[in-house]
C-alpha positions as CSV (number, residue, x, y, z in Angstrom):
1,X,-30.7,-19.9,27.3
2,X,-31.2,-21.1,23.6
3,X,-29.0,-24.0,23.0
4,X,-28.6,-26.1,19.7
5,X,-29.1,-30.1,20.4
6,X,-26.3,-31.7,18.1
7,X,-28.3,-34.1,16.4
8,X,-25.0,-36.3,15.3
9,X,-25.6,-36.9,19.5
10,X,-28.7,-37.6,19.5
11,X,-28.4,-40.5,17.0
12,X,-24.7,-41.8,18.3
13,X,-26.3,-42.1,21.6
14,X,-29.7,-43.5,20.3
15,X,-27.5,-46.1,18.2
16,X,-25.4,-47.2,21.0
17,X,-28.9,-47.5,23.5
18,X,-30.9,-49.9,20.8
19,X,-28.3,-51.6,20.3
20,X,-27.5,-52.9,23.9
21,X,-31.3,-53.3,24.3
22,X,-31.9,-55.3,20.8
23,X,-28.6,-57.6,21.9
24,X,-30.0,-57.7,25.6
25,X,-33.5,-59.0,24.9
26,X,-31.6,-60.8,21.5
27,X,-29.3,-63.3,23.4
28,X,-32.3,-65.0,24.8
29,X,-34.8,-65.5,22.0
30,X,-34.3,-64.9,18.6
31,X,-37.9,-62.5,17.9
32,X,-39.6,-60.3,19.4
33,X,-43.7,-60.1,19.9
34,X,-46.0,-57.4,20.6
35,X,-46.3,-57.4,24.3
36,X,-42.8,-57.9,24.9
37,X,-42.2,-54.5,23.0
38,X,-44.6,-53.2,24.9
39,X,-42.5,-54.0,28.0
40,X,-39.1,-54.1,26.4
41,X,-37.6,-50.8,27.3
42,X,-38.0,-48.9,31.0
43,X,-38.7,-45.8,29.2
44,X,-42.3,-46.8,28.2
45,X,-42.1,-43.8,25.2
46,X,-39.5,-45.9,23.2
47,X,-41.8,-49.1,23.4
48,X,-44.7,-46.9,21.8
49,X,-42.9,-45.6,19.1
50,X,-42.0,-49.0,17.8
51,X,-45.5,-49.5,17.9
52,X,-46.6,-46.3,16.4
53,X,-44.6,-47.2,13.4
54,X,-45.8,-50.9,13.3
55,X,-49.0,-49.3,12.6
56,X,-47.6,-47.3,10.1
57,X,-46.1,-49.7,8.4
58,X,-49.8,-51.5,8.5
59,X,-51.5,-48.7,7.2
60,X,-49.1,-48.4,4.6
61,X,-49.6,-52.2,3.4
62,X,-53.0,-51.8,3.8
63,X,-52.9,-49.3,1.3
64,X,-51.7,-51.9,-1.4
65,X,-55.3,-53.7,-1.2
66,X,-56.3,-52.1,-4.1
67,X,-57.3,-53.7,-7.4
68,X,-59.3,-53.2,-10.4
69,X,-60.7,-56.6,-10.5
70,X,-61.9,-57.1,-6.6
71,X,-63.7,-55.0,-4.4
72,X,-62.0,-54.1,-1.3
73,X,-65.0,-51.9,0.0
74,X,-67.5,-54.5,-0.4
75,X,-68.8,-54.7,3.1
76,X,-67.9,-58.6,3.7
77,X,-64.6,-57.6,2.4
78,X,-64.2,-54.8,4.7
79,X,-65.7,-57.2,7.6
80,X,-63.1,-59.7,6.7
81,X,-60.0,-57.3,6.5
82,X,-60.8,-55.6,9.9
83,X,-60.9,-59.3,11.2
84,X,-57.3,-59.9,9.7
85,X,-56.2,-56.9,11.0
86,X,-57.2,-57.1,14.4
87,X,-55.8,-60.9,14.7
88,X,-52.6,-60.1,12.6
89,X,-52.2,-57.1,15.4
90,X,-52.2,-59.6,17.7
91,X,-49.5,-61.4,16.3
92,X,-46.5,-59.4,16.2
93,X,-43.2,-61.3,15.6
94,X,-40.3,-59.7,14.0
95,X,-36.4,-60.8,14.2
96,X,-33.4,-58.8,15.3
97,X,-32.1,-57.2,11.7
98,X,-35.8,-56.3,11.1
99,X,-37.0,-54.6,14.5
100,X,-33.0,-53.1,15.1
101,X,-34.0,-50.1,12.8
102,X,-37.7,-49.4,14.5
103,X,-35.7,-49.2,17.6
104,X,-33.3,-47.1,17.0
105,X,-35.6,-44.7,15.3
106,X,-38.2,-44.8,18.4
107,X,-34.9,-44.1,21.1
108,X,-33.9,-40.9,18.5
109,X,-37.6,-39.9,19.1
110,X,-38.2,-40.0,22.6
111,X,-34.5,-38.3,23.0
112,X,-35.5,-35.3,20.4
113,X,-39.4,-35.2,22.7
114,X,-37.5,-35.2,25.7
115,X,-34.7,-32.9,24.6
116,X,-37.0,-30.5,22.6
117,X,-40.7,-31.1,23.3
118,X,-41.4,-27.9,20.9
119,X,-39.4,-28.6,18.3
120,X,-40.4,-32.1,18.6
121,X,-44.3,-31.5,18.4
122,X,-43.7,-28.6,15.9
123,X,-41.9,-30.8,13.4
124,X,-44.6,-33.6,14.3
125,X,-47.3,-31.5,13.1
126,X,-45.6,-29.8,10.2
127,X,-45.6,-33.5,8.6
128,X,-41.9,-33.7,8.9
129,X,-41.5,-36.1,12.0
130,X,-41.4,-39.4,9.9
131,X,-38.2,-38.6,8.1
132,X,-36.8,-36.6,10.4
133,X,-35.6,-38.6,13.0
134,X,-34.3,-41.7,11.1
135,X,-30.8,-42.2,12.9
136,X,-28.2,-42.9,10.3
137,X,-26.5,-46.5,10.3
């Protein structure tokens, strides 16, 4: 049986999910940290996605040290910025309005892995997954 999944769905339900989890774990504190996304949602998937993109968002910053006066690949820079980045990693702290967004996204992409696995690891692969599964606001 080959049956469509109604992406409109996907995203109303992903919506509605993060948004009793961010308002959930929200009513008691007002950010979140690393390992409490780590343990935030019962469906462990979710939790990783948030990170997966938290790295991406990383790498892309990362990306910005560039400069034509410094030298980023000096190797005491280098030393130095893997030293950031492994204590910066370690100190995750991001406020409702920021982190509602990476949630929602990471509850449309575990929905769209567990409702299509192909589809979801073909699009993945293709270099399309980023963009597709941004649920609207």
């Amino acid at each position: 049986m080959d049956e469509k999944i109604s992406l409109k769905s996907v995203d109303q339900y992903a919506i509605k999910y993060a948004n009793q989890l961010a308002d959930s774990f929200f009513s008691k504190q007002e950010k979140i940290n690393g390992p409490e996304i780590l343990s935030l949602c019962e469906v462990k998937q979710v939790n990783l996605f948030v990170i997966s993109d938290l790295l991406s968002v990383w790498q892309q910053e990362s990306q910005k040290l560039k400069s034509p006066y410094f030298d980023y690949e000096a190797k005491p820079v280098i030393d130095i910025i893997i030293q950031f980045q492994n204590t910066l990693s370690n100190h995750i702290l991001i406020g409702k309005s920021d982190f509602l967004p990476l949630l929602k996204k990471a509850v449309t992409q575990t929905l769209y892995l567990i409702l299509a696995p192909y589809d979801f690891y073909a699009d993945t692969l293709a270099g399309k997954g980023t963009n597709f599964y941004m649920p609207k606001p």
